[in-house]
C-alpha positions in Angstrom: 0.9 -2.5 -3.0 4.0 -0.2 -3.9 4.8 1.3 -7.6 8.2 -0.5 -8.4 10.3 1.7 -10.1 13.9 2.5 -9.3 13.7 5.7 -11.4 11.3 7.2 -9.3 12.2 5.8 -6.0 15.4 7.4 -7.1 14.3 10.8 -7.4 11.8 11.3 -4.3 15.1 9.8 -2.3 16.7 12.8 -4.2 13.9 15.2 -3.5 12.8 14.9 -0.1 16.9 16.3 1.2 16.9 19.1 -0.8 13.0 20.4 0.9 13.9 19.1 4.4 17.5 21.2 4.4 15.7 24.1 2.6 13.6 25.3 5.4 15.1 23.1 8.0 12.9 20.4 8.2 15.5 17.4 10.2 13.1 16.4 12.9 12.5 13.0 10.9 14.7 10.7 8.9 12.8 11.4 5.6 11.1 8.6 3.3 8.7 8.4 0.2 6.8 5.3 -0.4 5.1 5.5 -3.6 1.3 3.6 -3.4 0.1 2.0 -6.3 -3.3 3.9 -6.5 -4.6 6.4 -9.1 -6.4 8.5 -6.0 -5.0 12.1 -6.0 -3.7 11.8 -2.7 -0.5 12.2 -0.3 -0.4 10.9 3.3 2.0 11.5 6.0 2.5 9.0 8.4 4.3 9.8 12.4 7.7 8.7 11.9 8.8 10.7 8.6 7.3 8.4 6.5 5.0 10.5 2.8 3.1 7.6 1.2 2.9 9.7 -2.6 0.2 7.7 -4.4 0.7 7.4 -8.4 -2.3 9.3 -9.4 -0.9 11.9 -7.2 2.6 12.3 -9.4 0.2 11.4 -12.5 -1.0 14.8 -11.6 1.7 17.0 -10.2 2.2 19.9 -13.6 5.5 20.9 -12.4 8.3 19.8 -9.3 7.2 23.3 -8.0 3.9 21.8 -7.0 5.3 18.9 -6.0 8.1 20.2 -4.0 4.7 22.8 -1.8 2.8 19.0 -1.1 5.7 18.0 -0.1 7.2 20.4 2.4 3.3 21.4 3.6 3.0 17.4 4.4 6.6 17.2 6.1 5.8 20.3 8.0 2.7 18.7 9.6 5.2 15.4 10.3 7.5 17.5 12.2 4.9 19.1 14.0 3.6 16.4 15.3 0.1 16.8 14.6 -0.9 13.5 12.9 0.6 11.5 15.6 -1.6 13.8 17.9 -4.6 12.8 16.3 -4.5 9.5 16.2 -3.1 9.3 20.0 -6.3 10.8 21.2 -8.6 8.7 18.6 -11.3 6.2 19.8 -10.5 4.1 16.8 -7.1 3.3 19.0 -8.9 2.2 22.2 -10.9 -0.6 20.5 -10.7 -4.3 21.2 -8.3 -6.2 18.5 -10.1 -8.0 16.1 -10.5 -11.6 16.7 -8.3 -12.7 13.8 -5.1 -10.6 14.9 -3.8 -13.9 16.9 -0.1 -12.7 18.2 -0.1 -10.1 15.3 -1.7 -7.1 17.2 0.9 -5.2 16.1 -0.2 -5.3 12.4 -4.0 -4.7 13.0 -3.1 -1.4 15.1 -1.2 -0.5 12.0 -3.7 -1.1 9.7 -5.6 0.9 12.0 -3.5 3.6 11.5 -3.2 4.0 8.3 -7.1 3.7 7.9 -7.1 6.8 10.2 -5.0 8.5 8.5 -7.3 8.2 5.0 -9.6 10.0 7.0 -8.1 12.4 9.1 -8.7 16.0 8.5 -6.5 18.7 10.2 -7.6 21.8 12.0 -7.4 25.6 10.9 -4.5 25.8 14.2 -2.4 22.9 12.6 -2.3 24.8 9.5 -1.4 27.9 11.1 1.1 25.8 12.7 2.8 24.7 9.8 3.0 28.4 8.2 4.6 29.4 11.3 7.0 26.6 10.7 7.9 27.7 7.1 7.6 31.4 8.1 11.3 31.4 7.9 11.5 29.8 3.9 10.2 30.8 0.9 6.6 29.9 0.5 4.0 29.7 -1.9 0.2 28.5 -1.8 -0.3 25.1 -2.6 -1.6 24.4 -5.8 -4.0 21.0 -5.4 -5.9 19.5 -8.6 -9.4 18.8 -8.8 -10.3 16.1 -7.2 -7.4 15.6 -5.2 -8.7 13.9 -1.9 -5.4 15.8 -0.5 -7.3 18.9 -0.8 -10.1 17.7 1.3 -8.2 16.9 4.6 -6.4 20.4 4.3 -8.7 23.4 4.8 -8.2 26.7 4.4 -5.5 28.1 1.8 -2.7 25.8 2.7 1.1 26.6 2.4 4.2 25.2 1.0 8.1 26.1 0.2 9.5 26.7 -3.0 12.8 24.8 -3.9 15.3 26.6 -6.3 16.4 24.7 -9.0 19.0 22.6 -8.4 21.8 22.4 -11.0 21.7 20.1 -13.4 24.0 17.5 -13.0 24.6 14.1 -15.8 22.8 10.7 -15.3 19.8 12.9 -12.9 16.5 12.4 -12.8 14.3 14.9 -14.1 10.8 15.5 -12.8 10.3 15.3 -16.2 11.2 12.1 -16.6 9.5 10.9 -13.7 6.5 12.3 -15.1 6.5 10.4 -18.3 6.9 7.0 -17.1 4.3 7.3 -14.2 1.9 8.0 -17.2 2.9 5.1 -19.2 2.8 3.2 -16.0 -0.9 4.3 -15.0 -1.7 3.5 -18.8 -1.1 -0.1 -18.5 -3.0 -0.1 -14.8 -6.4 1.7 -16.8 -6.1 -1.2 -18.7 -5.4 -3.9 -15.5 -8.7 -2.0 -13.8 -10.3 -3.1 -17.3 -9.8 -6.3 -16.6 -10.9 -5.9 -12.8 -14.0 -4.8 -13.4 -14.5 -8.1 -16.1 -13.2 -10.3 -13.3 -15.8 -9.1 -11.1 -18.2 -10.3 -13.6 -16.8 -13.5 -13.7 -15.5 -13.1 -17.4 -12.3 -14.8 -16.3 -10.7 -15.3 -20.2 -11.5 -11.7 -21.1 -10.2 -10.4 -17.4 -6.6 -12.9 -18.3 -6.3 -11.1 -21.9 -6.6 -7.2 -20.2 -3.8 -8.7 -17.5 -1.7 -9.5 -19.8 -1.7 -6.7 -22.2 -1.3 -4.7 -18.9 1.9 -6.7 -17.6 3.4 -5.3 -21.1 2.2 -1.9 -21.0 3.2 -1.6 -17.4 6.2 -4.2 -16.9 7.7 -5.5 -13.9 5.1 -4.6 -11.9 4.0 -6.8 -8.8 0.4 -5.7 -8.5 -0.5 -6.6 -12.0 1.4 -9.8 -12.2 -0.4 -10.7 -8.5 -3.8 -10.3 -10.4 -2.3 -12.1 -13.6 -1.7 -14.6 -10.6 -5.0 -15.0 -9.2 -6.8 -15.2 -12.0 -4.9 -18.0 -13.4 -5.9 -19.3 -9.7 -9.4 -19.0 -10.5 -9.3 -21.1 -13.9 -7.1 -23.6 -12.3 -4.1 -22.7 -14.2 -1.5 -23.2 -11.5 1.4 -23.7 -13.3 1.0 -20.3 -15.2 -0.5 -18.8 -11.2 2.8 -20.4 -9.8 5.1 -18.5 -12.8 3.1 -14.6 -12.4 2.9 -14.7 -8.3 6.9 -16.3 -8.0 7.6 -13.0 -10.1 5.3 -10.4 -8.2 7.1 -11.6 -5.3 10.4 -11.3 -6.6 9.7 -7.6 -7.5 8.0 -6.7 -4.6 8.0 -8.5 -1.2 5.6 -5.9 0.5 2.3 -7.1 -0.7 0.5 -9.6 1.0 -1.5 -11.2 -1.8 1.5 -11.8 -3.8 2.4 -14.0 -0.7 -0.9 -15.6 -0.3 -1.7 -16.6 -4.0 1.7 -17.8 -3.7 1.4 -19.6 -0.5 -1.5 -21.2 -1.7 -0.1 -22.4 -4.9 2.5 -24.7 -2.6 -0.1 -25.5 -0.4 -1.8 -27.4 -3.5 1.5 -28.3 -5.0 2.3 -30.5 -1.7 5.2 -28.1 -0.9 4.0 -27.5 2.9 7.5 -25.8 3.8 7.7 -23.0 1.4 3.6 -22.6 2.0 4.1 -21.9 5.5 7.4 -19.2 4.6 4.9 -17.5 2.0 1.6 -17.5 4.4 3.2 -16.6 7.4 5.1 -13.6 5.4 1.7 -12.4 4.5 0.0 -12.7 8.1 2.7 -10.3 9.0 1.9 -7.6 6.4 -1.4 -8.2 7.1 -3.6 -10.6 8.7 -6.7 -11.8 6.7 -9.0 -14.5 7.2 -7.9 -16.4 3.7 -4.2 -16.3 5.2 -5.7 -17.7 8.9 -7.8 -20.3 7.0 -4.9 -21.5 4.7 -2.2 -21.8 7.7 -4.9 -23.7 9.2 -5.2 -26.0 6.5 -1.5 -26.4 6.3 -1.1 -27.2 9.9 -4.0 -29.7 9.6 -1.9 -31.7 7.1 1.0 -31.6 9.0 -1.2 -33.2 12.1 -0.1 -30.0 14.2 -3.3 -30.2 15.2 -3.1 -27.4 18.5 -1.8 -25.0 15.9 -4.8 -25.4 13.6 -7.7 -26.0 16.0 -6.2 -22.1 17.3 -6.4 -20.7 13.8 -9.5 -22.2 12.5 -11.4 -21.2 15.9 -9.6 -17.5 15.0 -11.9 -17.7 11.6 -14.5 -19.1 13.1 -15.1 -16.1 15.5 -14.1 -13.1 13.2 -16.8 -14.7 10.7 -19.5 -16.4 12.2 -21.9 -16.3 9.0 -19.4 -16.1 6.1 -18.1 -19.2 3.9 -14.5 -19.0 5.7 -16.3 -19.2 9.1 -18.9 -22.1 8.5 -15.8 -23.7 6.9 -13.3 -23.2 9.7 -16.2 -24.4 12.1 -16.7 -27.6 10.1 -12.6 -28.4 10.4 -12.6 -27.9 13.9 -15.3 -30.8 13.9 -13.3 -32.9 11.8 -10.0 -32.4 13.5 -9.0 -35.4 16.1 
């Protein structure tokens, strides 16, 4: 999922102008998605698009740092050597997963962005991008420990310094931005708290760390999904129905807000706004839960074509799992 947080989507929109007219960086119409993840990481995806995740800001000491991941990512963008990558990948030329149905699209996505985890560029891409910011005023790019950003970048990478931009009234200060990712990532130590306890199956306990979380870190859709779920689990779904409506409401990227809340219809009776709410989440993402519950929804309203394709889907992408025995015992009990 995303970090919600107008203040900080406000200053990256801010930011990402001032470095791209800098050192004339325009090949890309320039966007910062903020992932909600404390991994120390920065991704550039073809199209312009810098997925910053939280533990990455959580991290930054100054804009100046920043501003050098930044440019050295944007530089990379522009020169097209991501997209290269991936163009002459294997992982591209693979059959589509069973489960994909019409929503290939998504899976080669998915695809992508797992490639992009992963991928590792050359000493002659980061010769590339100094060439590129030859022209600007550079610096070396200070990483932190630890930062899986540093891994995928060898050598002694470069990046441009910004000068400081006057200050003007109402602006958002890196500062700032700084200070409420902190308090942010507080509340989400204490939601991987209660992770960990739901793993364990300590369901109350897990609840009582979501909750104490949703306060620390408010308004924030990937807590209130797990809030969700959980109340899912204990068979709460009034209170499951209250936390997923709201994740949604905040945030209408993240597929398992859509799911827990497309399931909680599907056992309220409400088939219509199930099928709005799963089908939303097969198209961010198709997963065998989503298949097997649009299955099940299309069983109750006898559109029995439409399930018998679905439940065959689950049945084939897992064979020996508890989705796949159960999709296979449907299909038997169809008409």
């Amino acid at each position: 999922g995303r970090l919600v947080d107008d203040a900080v989507q406000e200053y990256l929109d801010a930011l990402l102008p001032r470095i791209s007219q800098a050192c004339a960086l325009n090949g890309s119409d320039w966007r910062a998605v903020v992932v909600n993840n404390g991994a120390c990481d920065l991704v550039a995806v073809p199209g312009g698009t810098l997925l910053i995740y939280r533990g990455l800001l959580e991290r930054m000491t100054d804009e100046g740092q920043l501003v050098a991941l930044l440019s050295h990512a944007m530089a990379h963008l522009q020169g097209g050597h991501a997209a290269h990558a991936a163009l002459n990948s294997d992982a591209f030329h693979r059959q589509v997963d069973p489960l994909s149905g019409v929503d290939e699209t998504v899976v080669r996505g998915q695809q992508l962005a797992d490639f992009l985890r992963g991928h590792r560029y050359t000493i002659a891409e980061e010769n590339d991008v100094v060439r590129m910011l030859s022209g600007c005023q550079t610096g070396g790019v200070v990483v932190p420990s630890h930062c899986a950003w540093a891994e995928r970048h060898p050598g002694a990478p470069r990046g441009i310094r910004l000068a400081e931009a006057p200050a003007e009234q109402d602006s958002i200060s890196f500062t700032m931005v700084k200070t409420l990712v902190e308090t942010l990532s507080a509340g989400y130590e204490v939601f991987e708290r209660g992770q960990q306890l739901e793993r364990q199956d300590q369901l109350p306990q897990a609840i009582s760390l979501y909750l104490q979380a949703a306060t620390q870190a408010n308004d924030q859709g990937l807590i209130l999904t797990g809030l969700g779920l959980a109340y899912l689990q204990v068979g709460e779904v009034n209170s499951a129905h209250h936390y997923l409506q709201r994740a949604v409401r905040l945030d209408g990227h993240y597929y398992r807000s859509h799911l827990g809340l497309g399931y909680v219809y599907l056992q309220q009776g409400k088939l219509v706004e199930a099928e709005d709410q799963l089908e939303r989440s097969r198209a961010l993402l198709p997963t065998l839960q989503g298949h097997y519950l649009l299955a099940e929804l299309y069983a109750r309203q006898e559109q029995w074509a439409k399930a018998r394709t679905l439940y065959r889907q689950v049945a084939d992408a897992d064979p020996q799992g508890r989705l796949g025995k159960a999709a296979r015992q449907a299909l038997k009990d169809l008409p």
